[in-house]
N, C-alpha and C positions, 0 to 999 in steps of 0.2 A: 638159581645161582647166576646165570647169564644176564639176567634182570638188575643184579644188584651188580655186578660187575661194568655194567653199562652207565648206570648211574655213579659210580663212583667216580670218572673221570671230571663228570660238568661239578661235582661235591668239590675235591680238588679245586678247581680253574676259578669254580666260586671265591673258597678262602683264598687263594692265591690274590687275588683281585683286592679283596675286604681290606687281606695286609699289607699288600701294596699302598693303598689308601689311607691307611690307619699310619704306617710308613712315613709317608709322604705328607700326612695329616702333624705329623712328629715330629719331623724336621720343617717343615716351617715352622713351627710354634718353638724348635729349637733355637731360629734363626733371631728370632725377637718380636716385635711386638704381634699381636693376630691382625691378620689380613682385615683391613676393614677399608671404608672407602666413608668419605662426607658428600652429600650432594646439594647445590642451593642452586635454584633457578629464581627468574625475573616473571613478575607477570608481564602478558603481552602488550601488546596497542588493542585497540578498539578493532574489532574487526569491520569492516564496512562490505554490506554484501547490494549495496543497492546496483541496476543494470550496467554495466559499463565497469566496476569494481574493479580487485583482485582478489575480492574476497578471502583474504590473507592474511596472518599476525604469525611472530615468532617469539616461541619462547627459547631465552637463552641462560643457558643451565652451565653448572662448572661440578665437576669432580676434582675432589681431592684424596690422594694416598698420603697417611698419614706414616703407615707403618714402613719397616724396611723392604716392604716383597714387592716385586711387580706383579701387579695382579691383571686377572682381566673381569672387566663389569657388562654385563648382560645389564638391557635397558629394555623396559618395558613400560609401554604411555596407553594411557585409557580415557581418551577424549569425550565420551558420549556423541551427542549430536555433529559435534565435528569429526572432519575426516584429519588424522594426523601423520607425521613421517618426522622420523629421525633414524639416529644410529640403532642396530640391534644391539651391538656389544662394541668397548674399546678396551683400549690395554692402557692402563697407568703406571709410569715408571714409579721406584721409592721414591717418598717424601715430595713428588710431582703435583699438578694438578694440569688438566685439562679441561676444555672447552668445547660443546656440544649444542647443537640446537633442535626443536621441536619445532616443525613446521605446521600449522594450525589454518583448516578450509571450510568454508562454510557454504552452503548452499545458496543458491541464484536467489538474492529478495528473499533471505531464513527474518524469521521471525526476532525480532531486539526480542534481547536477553544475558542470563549469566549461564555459563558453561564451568563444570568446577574438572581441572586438568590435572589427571595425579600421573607421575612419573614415579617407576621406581627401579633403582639401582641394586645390585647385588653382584659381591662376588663370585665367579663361578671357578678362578683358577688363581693361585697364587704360587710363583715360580715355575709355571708349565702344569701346575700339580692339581689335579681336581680337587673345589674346596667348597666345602658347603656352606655360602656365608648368610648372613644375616640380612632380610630386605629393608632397603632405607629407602623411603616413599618422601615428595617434596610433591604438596599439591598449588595450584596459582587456578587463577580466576581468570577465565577470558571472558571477553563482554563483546556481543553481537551489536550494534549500534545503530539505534533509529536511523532511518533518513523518511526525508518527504516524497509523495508522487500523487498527484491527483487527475482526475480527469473530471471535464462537466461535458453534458451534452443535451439538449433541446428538444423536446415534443415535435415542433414545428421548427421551421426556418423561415417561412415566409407566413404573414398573419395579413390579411386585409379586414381593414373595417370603418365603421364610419365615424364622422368627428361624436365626440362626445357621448362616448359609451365605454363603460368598464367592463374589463376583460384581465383576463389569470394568465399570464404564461408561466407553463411549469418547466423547472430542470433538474435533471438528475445529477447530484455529484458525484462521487467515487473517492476511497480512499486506497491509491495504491500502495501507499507506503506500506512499511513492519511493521507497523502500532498506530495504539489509538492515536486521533490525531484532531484537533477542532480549526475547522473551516470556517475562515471568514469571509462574510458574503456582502456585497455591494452592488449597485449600478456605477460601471466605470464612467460612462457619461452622464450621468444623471444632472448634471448642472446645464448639459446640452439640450436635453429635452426637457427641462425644466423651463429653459429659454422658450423652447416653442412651443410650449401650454400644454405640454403634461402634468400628470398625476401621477407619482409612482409612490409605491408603499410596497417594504420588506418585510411579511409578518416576522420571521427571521433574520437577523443581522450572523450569525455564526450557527454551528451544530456541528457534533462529536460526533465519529464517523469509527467504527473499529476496520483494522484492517484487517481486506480484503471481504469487506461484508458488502451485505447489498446496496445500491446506492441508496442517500436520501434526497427524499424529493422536496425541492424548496420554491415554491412561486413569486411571483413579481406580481403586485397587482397594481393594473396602472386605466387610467385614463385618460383618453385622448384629446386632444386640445378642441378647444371649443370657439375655434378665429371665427368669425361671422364670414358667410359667404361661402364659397364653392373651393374645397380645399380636392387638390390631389399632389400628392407629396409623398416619397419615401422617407424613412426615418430608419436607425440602426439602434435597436436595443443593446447595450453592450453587457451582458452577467458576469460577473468577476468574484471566482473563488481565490484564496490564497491562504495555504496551510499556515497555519499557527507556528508549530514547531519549527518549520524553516524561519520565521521570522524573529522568535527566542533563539535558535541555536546556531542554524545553517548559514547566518550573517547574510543570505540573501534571498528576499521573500520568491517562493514558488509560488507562481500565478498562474492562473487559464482562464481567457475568455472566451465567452462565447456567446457569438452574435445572431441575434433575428430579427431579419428586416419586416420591417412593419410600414405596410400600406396604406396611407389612410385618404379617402376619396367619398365622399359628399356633400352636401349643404348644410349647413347649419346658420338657423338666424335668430335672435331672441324671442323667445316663446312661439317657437313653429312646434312644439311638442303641442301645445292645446290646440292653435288655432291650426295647426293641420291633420288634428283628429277631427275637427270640426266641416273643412273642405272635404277630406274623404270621404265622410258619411253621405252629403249631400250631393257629390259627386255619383255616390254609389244608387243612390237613390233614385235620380236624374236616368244615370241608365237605363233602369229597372223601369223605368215607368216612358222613357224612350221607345220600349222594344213593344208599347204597344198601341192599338189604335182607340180614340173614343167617337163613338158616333151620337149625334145629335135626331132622336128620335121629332124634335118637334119640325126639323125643316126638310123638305124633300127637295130634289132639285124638278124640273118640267117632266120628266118623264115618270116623275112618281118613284123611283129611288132615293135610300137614305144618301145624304151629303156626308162624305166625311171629313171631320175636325182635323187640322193640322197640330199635332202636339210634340210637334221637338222640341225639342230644348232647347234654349238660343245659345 
């Protein structure tokens, strides 16, 4: 008995509650039309998350009360990847509309892309009165937005060598941007050393790079001038990447060079390739046969010792 007595008070407070509600559920719907609400938002800007950004876009949304109540609208946003803020709830006067924004964040250098942004409105009160309304959902599209970044950087930085020999310099590129991206590749002075009797060849003039992969590796292959005589001379290789996409879209091409100075110090004369394989040999020979004595068995000098031959070399 004590059990059932004890329960009967929260039994009570329950219906009390229900018809309150049901009440209150009564006289709005007496009042005229049912509490409803419309919602229409804008899609955003582009968002742009490259370094230095705001990595930021806003969506901007309007509620409308159509019916006689003032109501209040709970608001609920579901961004995915981005980070979002707006109102939790507002109140709308009858036959009013108001205006609300969704503030939309993307991570430091996030990956381009489409983001799909659903908001949804619902009544939760109409005249003070708790109201159970209907969810009305408005989804908009936000767009993360390419940009360029690249880096190149060099094997070496100083190369020595002598005239007229081929040689690889290799560089690595980098694609820091958000997305794929293809690199176009040059010698920024190549008409300079082309002046002073170089040879330069790009197996590669451009290459697709995905972002933030590992660099590619692109060589220069060049040779050196061939001026007759005794050269000693610095020279600046200049490698020149510049992202594709900045030069379609960005209106102003993203460029990086990077430079290796190049040494170049020996002799070179026409045909000292044969005829100074020819000198060495005999040079080498010369020595060898230098470093030893020959004696002349058939003459003695007065005391009955051999004489020895003078055989250097002149």
């Amino acid at each position: 008995m004590t059990s059932a007595r004890s329960v009967r008070p929260v039994l009570i407070l329950l219906a009390v509650y229900f018809l309150s509600m049901w009440a209150g559920a009564a006289a709005v719907h007496a009042q005229g039309v049912t509490p409803d609400v419309s919602l229409t938002c804008e899609n955003p800007q582009p968002i742009e998350t490259y370094p230095g950004s705001t990595r930021t876009s806003i969506v901007n949304c309007d509620l409308e009360n159509p019916s006689a109540h003032q109501i209040k609208v709970d608001i609920v946003i579901q961004s995915g990847a981005l980070v979002s803020a707006g109102p939790a709830s507002l109140t709308v006067g009858s036959g009013l509309q108001t205006s609300f924004q969704v503030i939309l964040r993307g991570d430091l250098q996030m990956a381009e892309g489409q983001h799909q942004i659903s908001i949804t409105a619902t009544v939760s009160q109409a005249n003070g009165v708790a109201y159970p309304g209907t969810p009305t959902t408005y989804k908009v599209l936000a767009v993360v937005k390419q940009f360029s970044r690249l880096r190149v950087a060099s094997e070496l930085a100083f190369i020595q060598l002598r005239p007229k020999v081929d040689y690889m310099v290799s560089y690595d590129v980098y694609n820091d941007g958000n997305a794929l991206d293809r690199m176009n590749i040059e010698i920024a002075n190549y008409d300079e050393l082309s002046d002073e009797g170089f040879t330069l060849s790009l197996p590669l003039v451009n290459v697709e790079i995905e972002s933030k992969s590992p660099p590619e590796k692109v060589r220069v292959q060049i040779r050196t001038p061939k001026n007759q005589g005794w050269t000693d001379k610095y020279y600046n290789l200049q490698f020149k990447a510049t992202s594709d996409y900045s030069v379609r879209t960005e209106g102003i091409p993203n460029s990086q060079i990077q430079s290796v100075t190049l040494y170049i110090r020996g002799v070179y004369l026409p045909g000292f390739e044969i005829i100074g394989t020819t000198m060495i040999t005999a040079l080498a020979a010369a020595a060898i046969a230098g470093r030893f004595r020959v004696y002349d068995n058939d003459d003695e000098d007065d005391d009955g010792e051999l004489r020895v031959l003078d055989s250097r070399i002149f």
